[in-house]
Backbone as CSV, one residue per row, in Angstrom:
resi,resn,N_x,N_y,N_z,CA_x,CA_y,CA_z,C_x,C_y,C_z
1,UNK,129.349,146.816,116.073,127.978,147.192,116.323,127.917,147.990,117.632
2,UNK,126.901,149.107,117.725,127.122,150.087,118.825,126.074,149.710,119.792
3,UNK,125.891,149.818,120.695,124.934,149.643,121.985,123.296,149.843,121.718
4,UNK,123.759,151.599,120.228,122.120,152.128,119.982,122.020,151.796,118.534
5,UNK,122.666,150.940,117.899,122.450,150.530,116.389,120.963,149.996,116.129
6,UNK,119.984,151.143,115.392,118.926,150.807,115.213,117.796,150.728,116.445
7,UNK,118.215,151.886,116.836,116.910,152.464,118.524,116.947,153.643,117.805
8,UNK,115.509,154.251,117.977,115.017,154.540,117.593,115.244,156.366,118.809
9,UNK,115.175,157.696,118.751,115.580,158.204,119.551,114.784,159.677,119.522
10,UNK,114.413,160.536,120.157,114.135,161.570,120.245,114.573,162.572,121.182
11,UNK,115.407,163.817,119.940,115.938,164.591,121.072,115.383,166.108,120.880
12,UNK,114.728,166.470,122.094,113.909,167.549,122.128,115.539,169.051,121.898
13,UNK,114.730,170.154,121.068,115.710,170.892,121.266,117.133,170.182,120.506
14,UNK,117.202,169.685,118.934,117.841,168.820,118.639,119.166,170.136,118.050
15,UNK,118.905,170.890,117.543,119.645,171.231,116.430,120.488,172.281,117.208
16,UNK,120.284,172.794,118.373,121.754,173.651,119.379,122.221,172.997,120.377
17,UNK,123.143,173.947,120.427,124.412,173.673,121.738,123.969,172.049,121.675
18,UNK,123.480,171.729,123.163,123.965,170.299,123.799,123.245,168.812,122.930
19,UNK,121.971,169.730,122.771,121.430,168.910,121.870,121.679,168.753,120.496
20,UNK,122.122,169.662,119.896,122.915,169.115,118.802,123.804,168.163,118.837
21,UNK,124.963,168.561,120.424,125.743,167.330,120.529,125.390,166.095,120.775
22,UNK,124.246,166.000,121.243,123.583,164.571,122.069,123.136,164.001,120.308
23,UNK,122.408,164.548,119.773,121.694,163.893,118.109,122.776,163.608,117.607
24,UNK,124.029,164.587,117.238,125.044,164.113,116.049,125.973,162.338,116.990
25,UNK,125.795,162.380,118.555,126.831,161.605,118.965,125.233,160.421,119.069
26,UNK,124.739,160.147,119.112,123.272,159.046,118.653,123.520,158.336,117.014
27,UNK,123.505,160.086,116.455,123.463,159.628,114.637,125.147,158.135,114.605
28,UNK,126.497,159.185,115.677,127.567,158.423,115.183,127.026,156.754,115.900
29,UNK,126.133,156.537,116.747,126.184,155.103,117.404,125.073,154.417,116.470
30,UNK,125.235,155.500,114.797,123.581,154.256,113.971,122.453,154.417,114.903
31,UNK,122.163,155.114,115.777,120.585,155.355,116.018,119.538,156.058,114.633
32,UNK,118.879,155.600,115.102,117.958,156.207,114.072,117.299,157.779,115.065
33,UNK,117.670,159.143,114.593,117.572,160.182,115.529,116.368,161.353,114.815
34,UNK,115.099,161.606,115.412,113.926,162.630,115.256,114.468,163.646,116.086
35,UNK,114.752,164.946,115.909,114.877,165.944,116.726,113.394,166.983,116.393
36,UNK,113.551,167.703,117.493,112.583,168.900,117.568,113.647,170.159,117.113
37,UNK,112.782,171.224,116.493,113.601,172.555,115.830,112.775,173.562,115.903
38,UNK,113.637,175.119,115.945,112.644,176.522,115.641,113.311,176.779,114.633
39,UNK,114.587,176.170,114.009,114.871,177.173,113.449,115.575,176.242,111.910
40,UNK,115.257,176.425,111.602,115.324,175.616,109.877,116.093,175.912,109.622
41,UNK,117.367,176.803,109.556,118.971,176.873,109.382,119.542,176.288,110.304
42,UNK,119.297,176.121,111.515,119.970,174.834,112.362,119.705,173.477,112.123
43,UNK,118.866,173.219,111.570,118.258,171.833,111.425,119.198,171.687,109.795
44,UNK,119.164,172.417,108.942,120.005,172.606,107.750,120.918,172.320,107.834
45,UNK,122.042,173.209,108.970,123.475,172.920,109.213,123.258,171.499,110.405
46,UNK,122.707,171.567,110.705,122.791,169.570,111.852,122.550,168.175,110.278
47,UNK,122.062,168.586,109.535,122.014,167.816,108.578,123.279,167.790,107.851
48,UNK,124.035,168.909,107.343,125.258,168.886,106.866,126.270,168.087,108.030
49,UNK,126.260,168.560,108.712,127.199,167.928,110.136,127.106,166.460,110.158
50,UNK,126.027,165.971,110.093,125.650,164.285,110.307,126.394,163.717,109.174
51,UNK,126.491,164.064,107.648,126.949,164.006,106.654,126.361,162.616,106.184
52,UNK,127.056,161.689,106.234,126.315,160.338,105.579,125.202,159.905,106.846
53,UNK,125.214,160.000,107.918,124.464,160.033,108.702,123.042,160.508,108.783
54,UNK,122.830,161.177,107.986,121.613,162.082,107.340,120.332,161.589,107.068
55,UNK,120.952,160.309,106.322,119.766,159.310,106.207,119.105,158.755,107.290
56,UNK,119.021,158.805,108.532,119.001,158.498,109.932,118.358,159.404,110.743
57,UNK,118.475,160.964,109.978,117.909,161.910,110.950,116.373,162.616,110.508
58,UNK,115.327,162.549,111.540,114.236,163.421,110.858,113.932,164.578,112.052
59,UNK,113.658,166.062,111.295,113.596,167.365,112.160,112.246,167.215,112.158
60,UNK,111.793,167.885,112.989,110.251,168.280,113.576,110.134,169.534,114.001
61,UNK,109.364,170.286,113.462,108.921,171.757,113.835,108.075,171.910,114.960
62,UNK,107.988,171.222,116.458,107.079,170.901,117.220,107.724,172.199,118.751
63,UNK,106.311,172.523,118.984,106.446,173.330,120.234,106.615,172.470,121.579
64,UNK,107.626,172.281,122.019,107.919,171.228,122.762,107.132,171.290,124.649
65,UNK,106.771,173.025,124.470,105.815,173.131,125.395,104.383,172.792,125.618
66,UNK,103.749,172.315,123.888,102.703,172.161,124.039,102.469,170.461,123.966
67,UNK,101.457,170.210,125.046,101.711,168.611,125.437,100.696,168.516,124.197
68,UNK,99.688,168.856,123.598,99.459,168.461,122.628,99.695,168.049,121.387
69,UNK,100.900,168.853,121.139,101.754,168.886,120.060,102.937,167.747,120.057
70,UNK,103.393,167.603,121.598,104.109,166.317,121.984,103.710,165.204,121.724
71,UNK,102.463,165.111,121.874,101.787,163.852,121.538,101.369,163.377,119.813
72,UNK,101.267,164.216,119.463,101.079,163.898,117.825,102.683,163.765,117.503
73,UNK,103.703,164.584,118.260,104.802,163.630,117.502,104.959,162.289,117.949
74,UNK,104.862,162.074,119.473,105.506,160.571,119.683,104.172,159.893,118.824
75,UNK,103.344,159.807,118.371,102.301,159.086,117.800,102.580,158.997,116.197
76,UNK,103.304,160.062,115.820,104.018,159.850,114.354,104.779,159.065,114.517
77,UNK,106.179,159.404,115.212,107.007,158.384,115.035,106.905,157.162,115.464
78,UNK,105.664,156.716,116.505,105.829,155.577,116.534,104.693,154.550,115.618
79,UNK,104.499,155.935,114.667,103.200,155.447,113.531,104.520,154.923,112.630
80,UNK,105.338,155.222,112.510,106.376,155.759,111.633,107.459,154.580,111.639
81,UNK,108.047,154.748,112.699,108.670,153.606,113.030,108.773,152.640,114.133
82,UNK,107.382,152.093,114.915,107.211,151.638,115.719,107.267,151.332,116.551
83,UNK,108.239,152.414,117.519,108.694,152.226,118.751,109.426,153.828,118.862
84,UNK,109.589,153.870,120.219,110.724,155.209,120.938,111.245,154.286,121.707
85,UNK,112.382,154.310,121.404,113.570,153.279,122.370,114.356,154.527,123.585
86,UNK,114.982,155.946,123.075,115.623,156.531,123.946,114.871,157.778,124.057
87,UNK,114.675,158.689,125.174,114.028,159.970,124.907,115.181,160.686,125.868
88,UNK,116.563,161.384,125.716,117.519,162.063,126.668,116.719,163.266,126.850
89,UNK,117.368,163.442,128.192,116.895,164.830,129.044,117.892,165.505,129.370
């Protein structure tokens, strides 16, 4: 059992460079991982990458500049799944 087995996680900027690495190495510790995306072929190929892990990951099309828009996601997911356990920076 991993440290984040079943925390719940949000990583802004999920599907490039670092943040891709930070979501796929969450997905490998069984977190349950929401990323933010612009671009729906990255979020495509981060889903192939996770592979069985997949089931674990949900993308969000959210402008991560707009605090309004921030807030209707953390209010989904924690409509969703009742908590934000990690938010990396």
């Amino acid at each position: 059992m991993s440290n984040f087995q079943a925390t719940v996680t949000l990583v802004a900027g999920g599907t490039g460079g670092l943040g891709r690495a930070v979501a796929l190495a969450f997905l490998r510790a069984e977190a349950k991982v929401h990323v933010t995306f612009r671009n729906q072929a990255e979020l495509d190929e981060l889903y192939r990458a996770a592979e069985a892990s997949a089931i674990q990951l949900q993308g969000h099309s959210v402008d991560v500049t707009d605090g309004n828009s921030v807030s209707q996601l953390v209010e989904s997911i924690l409509k969703k799944d009742g908590r934000l356990d990690v938010l990396p920076y």
